[in-house]
Structures are given as structure tokens and as C-alpha cells.
N, C-alpha and C positions, 0 to 999 in steps of 0.2 A: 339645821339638822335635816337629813335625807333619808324621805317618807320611806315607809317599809314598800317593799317591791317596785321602787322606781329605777332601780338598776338593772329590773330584770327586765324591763318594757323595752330597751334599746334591742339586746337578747332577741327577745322576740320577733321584733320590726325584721332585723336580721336574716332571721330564720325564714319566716313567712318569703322575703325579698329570696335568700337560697332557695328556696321550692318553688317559687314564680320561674326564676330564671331557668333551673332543672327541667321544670316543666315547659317552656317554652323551647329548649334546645330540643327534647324530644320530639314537641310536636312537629318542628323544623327537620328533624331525621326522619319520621314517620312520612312526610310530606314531598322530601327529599326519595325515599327509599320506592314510594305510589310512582312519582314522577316516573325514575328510572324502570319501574317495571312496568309502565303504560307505554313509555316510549320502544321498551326490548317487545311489547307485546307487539306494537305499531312496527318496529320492526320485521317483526317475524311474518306480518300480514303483509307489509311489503316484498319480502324475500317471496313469498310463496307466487306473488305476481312474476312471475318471470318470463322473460323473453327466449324462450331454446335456443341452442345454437343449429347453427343449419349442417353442422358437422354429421349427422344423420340422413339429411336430403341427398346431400353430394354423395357421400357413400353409395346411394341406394342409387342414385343417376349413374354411375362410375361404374359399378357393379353389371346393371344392365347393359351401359353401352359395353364392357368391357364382353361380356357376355358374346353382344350381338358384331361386337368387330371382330373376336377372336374368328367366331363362327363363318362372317364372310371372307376373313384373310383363308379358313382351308377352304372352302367352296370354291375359291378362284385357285390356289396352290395347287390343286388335286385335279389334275389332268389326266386321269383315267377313262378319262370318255364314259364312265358307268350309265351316267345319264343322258338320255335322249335331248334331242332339240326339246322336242314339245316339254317333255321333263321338265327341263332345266328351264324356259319359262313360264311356265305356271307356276316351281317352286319360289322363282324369283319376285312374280307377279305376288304370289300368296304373300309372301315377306315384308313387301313394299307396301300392302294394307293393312298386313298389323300394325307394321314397326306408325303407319303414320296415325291409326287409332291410336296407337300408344303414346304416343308424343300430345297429341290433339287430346286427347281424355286429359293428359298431364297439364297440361294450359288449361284448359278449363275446370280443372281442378284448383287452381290458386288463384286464379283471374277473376271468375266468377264467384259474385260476394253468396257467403253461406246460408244471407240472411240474418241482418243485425237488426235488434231491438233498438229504437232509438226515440225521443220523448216524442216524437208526432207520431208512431205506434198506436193506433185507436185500438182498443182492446174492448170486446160488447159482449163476452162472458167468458167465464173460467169453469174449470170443473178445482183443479189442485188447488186447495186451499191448507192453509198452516192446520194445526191440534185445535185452535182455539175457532176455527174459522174465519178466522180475518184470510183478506188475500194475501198474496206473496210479493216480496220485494227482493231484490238485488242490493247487498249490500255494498256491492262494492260500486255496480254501476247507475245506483242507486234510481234506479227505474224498475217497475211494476213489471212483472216477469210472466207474460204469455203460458198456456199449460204448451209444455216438455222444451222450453227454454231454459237454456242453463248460461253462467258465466265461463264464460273461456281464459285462463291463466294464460294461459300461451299470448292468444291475442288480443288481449285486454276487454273483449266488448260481449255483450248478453246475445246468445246465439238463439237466431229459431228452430226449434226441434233441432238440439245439439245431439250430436252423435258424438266423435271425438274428437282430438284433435292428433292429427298424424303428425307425425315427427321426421316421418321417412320422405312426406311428399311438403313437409314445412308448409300446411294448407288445415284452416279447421273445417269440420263437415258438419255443416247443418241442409237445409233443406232444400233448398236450390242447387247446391253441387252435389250432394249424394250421389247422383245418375253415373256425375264423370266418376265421380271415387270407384263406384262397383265398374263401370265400362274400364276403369286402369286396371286394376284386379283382371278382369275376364282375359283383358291383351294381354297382359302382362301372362299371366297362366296361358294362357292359346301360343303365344310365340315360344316362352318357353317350350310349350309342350312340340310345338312343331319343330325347333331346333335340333334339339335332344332326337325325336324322331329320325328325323333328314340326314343328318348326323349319322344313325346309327344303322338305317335301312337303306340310305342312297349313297354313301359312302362305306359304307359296309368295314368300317377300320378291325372289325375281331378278324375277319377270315383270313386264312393264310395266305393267300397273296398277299396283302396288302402287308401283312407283316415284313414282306421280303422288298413291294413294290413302295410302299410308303416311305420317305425319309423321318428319320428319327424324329426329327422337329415335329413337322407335321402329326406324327402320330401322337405327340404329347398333346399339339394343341387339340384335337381332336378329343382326346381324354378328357382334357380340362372342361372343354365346352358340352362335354356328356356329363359329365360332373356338376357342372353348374347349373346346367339349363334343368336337371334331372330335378335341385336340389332347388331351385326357385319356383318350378311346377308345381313337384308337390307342397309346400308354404304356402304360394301363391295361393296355391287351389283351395289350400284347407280355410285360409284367410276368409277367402270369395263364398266358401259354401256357408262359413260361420255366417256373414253379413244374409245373404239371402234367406238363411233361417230365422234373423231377424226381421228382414223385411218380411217374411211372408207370416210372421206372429205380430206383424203391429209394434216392433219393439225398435228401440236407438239401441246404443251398446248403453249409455248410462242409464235407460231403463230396464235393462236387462240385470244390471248390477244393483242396482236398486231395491229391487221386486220386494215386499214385504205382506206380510198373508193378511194382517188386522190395522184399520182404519182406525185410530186413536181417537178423532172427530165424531164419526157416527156412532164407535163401538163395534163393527158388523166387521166380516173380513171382506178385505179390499180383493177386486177381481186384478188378476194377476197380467192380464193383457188388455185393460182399459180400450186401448186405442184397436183392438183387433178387427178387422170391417169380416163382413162373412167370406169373401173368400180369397181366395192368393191372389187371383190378377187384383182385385180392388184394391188390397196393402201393397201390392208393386206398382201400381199406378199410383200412387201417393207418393213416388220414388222417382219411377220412370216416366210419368206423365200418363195421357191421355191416349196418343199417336202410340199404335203398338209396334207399326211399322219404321218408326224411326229408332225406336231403342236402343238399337246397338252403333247406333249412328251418332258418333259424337259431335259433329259437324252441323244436326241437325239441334234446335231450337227443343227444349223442352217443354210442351204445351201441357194445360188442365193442372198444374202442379197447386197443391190450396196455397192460401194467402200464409199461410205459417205460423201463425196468433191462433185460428180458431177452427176445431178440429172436430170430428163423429168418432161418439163414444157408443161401446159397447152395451147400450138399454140404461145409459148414467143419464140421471135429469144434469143440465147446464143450469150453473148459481148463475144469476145476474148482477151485473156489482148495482149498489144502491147509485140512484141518479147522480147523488152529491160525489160518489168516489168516482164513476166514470169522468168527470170534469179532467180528471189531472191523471197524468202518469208519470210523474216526477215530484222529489219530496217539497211542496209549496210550490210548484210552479202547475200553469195551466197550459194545456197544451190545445 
């Protein structure tokens, strides 16, 4: 005879085994579903590293030269004798040293490194510290990040005193090219501006002669190149005068974007231009060097420029890292 409730133990066994397996398909979807959203996460961190396309550089090179050929095809076209011997070279003279500052700033804007962080980087104090006070790391380049070093997307690598990264000249700005960056700005706005001028004042295309003496062609290109050069002066300029307003506050462009009034760490509000020295020439010599006389001189060597890691602050005490974390600037390794 069959014991009471020995038929229902099979049941059981059953059931229990259905809710094992249930539960293990879940967990299996659960595990499954982490994967796929770590990997779209690791995605999305990889997407945001990107390499620009240089379709922006060339534009901006094309533009320029297109600028500065239109302007000497009428210079040579225009046979009016308007201008003198001596005129006509000193304008030419004048031309021949922008266009070659312009060029030479542009080289040494992409040639000359910005200043990359890299694990032999000694680093012997910081002021920027995280909320918590720990120091700061690079996540991605995973090295110990100098105060007003930032990571570069563009160019994969931890910049010193990053400014930004141009698109137009396909070159990032940190601390050792700044000089050329603003000397490209300054030419770049000066020839514009002299084109446009020369153009308008030594060619004189509005007056009524020239309406009658000019050939059509001509006076369009003439147009075009007042148009142009008008219309990259002023950009240019506003560009130029933005960045010098930074230099001369102590600021990059991503600390200027940055700026926040209250220090989470101390509690106290945070000074708004840390790095500001007492006065304009000191914050332009943290730019333009030491030699006052060579500044606008891109050919010349940029001398007194700091090391790029370790900087003067505004009345800020400098944190020392503890002995044991100065050892390393890389995650477990020693440098």
C-alpha cells in the first residue's frame, strides 16, 4: 500500500527543480543584459575618443591661400600705375613677412609638442585636488594629472596646461605652442587686415575711374578679396583679442569654462583666477616667454617658459603628495 503523501514528494522535487532552472535562466539574462550595457557603456567611451578629420585644417589653409592668391593675381593684373616704385615695394616687402610669420607660426604650431604628460612626469606638488582630497588621475591615460592638465580626445594623450584643441589648425594647445597659436591669430588678422586695406586704399576699385578703367573680372576679384580678407580680420581679431584676455587673467579656454564660485573640499569659495600672477606682462610671459624682444618672432626659440607640471598660485598654500604617492605616476607602476 502507498504511504499517504508519497505521491506528492515526486511533485515537489519537480517544482523546486522548475524554480531552480527559472531562476538560473534569469540570472543568465540579468548577466547577459550587465554584459551588453558595459560593453554599449565601453562603447560610447570609446566613440567619444575620436580622431577629427582634417577636413576643417584644409578648409581653413584653402581659404587663406585662396584669399592671399586672389589678392596677388589683381596686385599684378592692375596696371594702373597708382602706386609708386617705393609703394609698390615696401607693400610687397610688408606681404612677404607676414605671409612667411604666417606660415612659420603654422609649423610650429603642429610640430612643436604642446607638452604631454607621460609616466617619467615627476610631479613635487599639486594645488587641484578631487571633493574628497585625494589627488587626481586620468582615466583614460591613466596617469597622475599635473594642476591644469587636461586629456586631449582629439589626440589621445594628457596635455600640460591644455588650452584646446583646434580643429582648424588640426594641432592641440597646450604650453609650449600657445606662443605660435596666438603669433597665427596676430598674422593671420594683420595680413588680413593689410589686404583688405591695400585693396581698398592703393587700388582704389570704388572710384569712378576705375569703374570704367577696370575689366569686369578684375573688379569682382577685387570685391571678393575685400570681402574676405574684411570678413577674416574681423574673426580673426575677435578670436585673438578673446585668447589675450585670457592670457592676461591667468586662464586656458577650459579654465575659463570651468570657473565655479565654491570649493566642495575646503567648503570656502574657490578664487576664480588661481593661477593669475600680479600683472599682464607676468601672465604673458607664462605664454610668450621671458625674451620680450623676440615675441612676435616665430623663428625665434621661446625661452623662461615653466616646466608645465608646477605652477604660482594666487596666495594658494601648495598640497605636497605624501612621500609613498610621490613614488609612482602610473596605476602600480614606479616611475
Amino acid at each position: 500500500m502507498t504511504k499517504p503523501g508519497s505521491s506528492s514528494q515526486p511533485r515537489g522535487n519537480s517544482a523546486r527543480a522548475s524554480n531552480a532552472a527559472l531562476n538560473a535562466a534569469s540570472q543568465t539574462e540579468r548577466n547577459q543584459a550587465s554584459t551588453t550595457s558595459d560593453t554599449r557603456a565601453q562603447a560610447e567611451v570609446e566613440d567619444y575618443d575620436y580622431a577629427p578629420s582634417k577636413g576643417y585644417y584644409y578648409a581653413a589653409i584653402g581659404l587663406i591661400s585662396m584669399v592671399l592668391g586672389l589678392y596677388i593675381v589683381s596686385r599684378l593684373w592692375d596696371d594702373r600705375g597708382l602706386r609708386g616704385i617705393l609703394w609698390g615695394l615696401l607693400s610687397w616687402a610688408g606681404l612677404a613677412f607676414i605671409v612667411f610669420n604666417l606660415f612659420y607660426s603654422l609649423h610650429q604650431v603642429r610640430t612643436v609638442s604642446p607638452g604631454v604628460v607621460t609616466p617619467e612626469t615627476k610631479i613635487k606638488y599639486t594645488y587641484e585636488r578631487k571633493a574628497n582630497g585625494a589627488v587626481r588621475y586620468c582615466r583614460k591615460s591613466r596617469l597622475r594629472k599635473p594642476d591644469r592638465a587636461h586629456y586631449c580626445h582629439a589626440t589621445r594623450r594628457l596635455i600640460m596646461r591644455f588650452d584646446h584643441n583646434c580643429v582648424f589648425l588640426d594641432a592641440s594647445i597646450g604650453i609650449f605652442n600657445h606662443r605660435y597659436f596666438l603669433l597665427f591669430l596676430a598674422y593671420a588678422s594683420l595680413g588680413s587686415a593689410y589686404i583688405a586695406l591695400d585693396t581698398i586704399l592703393g587700388a582704389n576699385p570704388f572710384s569712378a575711374e576705375a569703374r570704367y578703367m577696370l575689366p569686369t573680372e578684375l573688379y569682382v576679384i577685387m570685391f571678393i578679396v575685400i570681402v574676405l580678407s574684411s570678413a577674416l580680420c574681423v574673426s580673426l581679431g575677435l578670436f585673438l583679442g578673446y585668447h589675450i584676455y585670457l592670457a592676461a587673467n591667468g586662464w586656458t579656454t577650459v579654465e575659463a569654462s570651468e570657473q565655479q564660485g565654491f570649493n566642495p573640499r575646503t567648503g570656502r569659495a574657490r578664487l576664480s583666477k588661481p593661477y593669475k600672477l600680479p600683472t599682464f606682462m607676468d601672465n604673458l610671459k607664462q605664454i610668450m616667454g621671458t625674451d620680450i624682444k623676440t615675441w612676435l618672432l616665430p623663428f625665434c626659440e621661446t625661452k623662461g617658459l615653466p616646466d608645465g607640471v608646477h605652477w604660482e598660485y594666487q596666495g594658494l598654500i601648495e598640497h605636497e603628495y605624501p612621500a609613498e604617492d610621490a613614488k609612482r605616476n602610473v596605476y602600480g607602476s614606479a616611475y
